[in-house]
VOKETOR-948054 format. One record per residue (C-alpha): z, x, y; residue in one letter; residue number from 1. Coordinates in pm, whole numbers, plus 32768, in hexadecimal, padded with zeros to 4 digits. Layout:
Z X Y A NUM
...
This chain:
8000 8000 8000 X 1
7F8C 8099 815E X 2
80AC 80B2 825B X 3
809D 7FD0 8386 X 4
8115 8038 84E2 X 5
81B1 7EC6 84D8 X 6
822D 7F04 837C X 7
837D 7F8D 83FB X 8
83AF 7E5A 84BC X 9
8381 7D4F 83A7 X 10
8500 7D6E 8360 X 11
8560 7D01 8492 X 12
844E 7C12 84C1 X 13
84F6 7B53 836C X 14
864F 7B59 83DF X 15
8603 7ADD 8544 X 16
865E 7C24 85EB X 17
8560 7C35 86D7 X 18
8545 7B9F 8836 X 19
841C 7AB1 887B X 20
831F 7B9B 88F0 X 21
8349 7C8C 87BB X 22
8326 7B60 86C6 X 23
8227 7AC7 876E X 24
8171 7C14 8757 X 25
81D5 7C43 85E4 X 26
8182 7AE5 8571 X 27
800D 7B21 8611 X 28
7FF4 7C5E 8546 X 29
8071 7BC5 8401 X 30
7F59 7AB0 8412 X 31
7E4F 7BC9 8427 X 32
7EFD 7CEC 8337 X 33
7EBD 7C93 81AB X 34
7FBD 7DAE 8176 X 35
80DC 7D47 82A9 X 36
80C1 7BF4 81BD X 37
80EE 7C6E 8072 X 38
8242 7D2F 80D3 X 39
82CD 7C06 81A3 X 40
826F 7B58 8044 X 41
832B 7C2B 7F66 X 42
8434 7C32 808A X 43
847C 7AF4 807E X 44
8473 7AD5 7EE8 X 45
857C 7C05 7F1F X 46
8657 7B11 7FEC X 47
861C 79F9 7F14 X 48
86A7 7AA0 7DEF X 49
87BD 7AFE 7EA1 X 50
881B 79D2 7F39 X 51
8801 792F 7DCA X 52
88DA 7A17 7D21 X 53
8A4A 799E 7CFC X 54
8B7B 7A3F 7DE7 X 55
8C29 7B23 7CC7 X 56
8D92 7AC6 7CA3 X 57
8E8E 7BC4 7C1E X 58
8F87 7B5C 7B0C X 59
90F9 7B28 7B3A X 60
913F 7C70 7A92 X 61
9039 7D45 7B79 X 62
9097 7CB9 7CBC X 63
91F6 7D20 7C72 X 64
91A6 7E56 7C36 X 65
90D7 7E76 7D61 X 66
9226 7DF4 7E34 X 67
92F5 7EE5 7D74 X 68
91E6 8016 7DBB X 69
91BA 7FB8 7F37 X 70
9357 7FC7 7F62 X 71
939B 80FA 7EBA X 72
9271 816E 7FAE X 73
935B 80F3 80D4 X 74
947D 8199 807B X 75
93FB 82CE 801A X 76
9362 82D7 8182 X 77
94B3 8229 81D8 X 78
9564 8331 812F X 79
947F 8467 81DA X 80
94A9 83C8 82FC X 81
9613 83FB 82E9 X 82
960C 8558 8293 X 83
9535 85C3 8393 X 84
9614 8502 847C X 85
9767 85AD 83C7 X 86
9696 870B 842B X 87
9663 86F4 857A X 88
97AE 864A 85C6 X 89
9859 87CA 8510 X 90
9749 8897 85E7 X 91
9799 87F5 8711 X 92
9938 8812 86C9 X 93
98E2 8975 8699 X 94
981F 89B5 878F X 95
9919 8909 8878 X 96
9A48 89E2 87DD X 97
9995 8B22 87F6 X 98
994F 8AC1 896F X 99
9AAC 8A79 89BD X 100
9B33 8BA2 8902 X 101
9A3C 8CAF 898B X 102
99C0 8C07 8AC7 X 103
9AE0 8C1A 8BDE X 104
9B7D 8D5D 8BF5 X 105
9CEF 8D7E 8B86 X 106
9DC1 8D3E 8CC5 X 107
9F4A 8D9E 8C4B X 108
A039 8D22 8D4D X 109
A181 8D9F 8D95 X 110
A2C6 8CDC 8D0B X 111
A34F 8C61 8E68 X 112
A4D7 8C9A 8E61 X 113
A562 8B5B 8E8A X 114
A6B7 8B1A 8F12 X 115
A77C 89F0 8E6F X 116
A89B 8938 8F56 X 117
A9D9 8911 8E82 X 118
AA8D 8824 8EDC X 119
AC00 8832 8E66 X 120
AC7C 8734 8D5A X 121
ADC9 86B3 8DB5 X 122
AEB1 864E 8C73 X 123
AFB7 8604 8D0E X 124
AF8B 849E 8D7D X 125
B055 8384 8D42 X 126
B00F 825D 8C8A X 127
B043 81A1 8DE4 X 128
AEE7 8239 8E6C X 129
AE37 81D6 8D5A X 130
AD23 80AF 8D81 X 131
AD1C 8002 8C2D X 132
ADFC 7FAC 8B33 X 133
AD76 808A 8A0F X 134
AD4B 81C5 8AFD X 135
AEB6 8180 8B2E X 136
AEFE 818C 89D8 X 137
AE1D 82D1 8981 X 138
AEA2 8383 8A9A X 139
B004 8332 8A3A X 140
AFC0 83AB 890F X 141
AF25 84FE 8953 X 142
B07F 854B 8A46 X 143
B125 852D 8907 X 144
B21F 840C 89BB X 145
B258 82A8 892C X 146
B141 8237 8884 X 147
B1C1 80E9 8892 X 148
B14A 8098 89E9 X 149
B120 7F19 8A1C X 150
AFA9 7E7B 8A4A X 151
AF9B 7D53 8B10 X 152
């Protein structure tokens, strides 16, 4: 069969791909080419037979496996995923540890004396400058007096 320059087109010109110019232009050509004809022919026998033929249906037992295939697809990429994740996250806590180690120069400061106020603890109060009962009671019992000291 010779090769048409409108034999290219025929594809397109079946499907209704073509604007209305181009299939104008390709339906005049058909009517005059014996050999433009004979391939939209077997075209079209092509896409009969196609359009005849029954949708194939997988059985209970394939499709399953086809589920169980495509998710142990997702979580191996699931699972790389992670790992590449898990990788970065330990460069970048390195990274981050060698920067603060080695990045700022050691600055050692001086211990700055500090002077504490002491303020004298008196022990020898009485029980009448006390505020609550139970201080009362503790304190009367730390001066070693009567520990019998009545609560109100």
């Amino acid at each position: 069969m010779l090769q048409c320059q409108f034999s290219s087109r025929l594809s397109a010109y079946l499907d209704d791909q073509l604007d209305a110019d181009q299939h104008a232009m390709v339906s005049r050509h058909i009517a005059s080419c014996a050999a433009c004809q004979a391939e939209l022919r077997a075209m079209k026998q092509i896409s009969a037979l196609f359009a005849a033929q029954e949708e194939p249906r997988l059985s209970q037992f394939s499709l399953h496996r086809l589920h169980k295939k495509v998710d142990a697809v997702m979580e191996e990429s699931l699972i790389r995923l992670a790992h590449v994740l898990q990788a970065v996250a330990a460069c970048v806590l390195i990274a981050g540890s060698i920067w603060l180690t080695l990045g700022r120069p050691a600055q050692v400061q001086q211990p700055q004396q500090v002077e504490a106020a002491v303020t004298p603890v008196n022990w020898d109060t009485s029980i009448d400058e006390t505020s609550t009962p139970a201080s009362a009671f503790y304190l009367a019992d730390a001066s070693g007096q009567n520990s019998s000291v009545d609560l109100p």
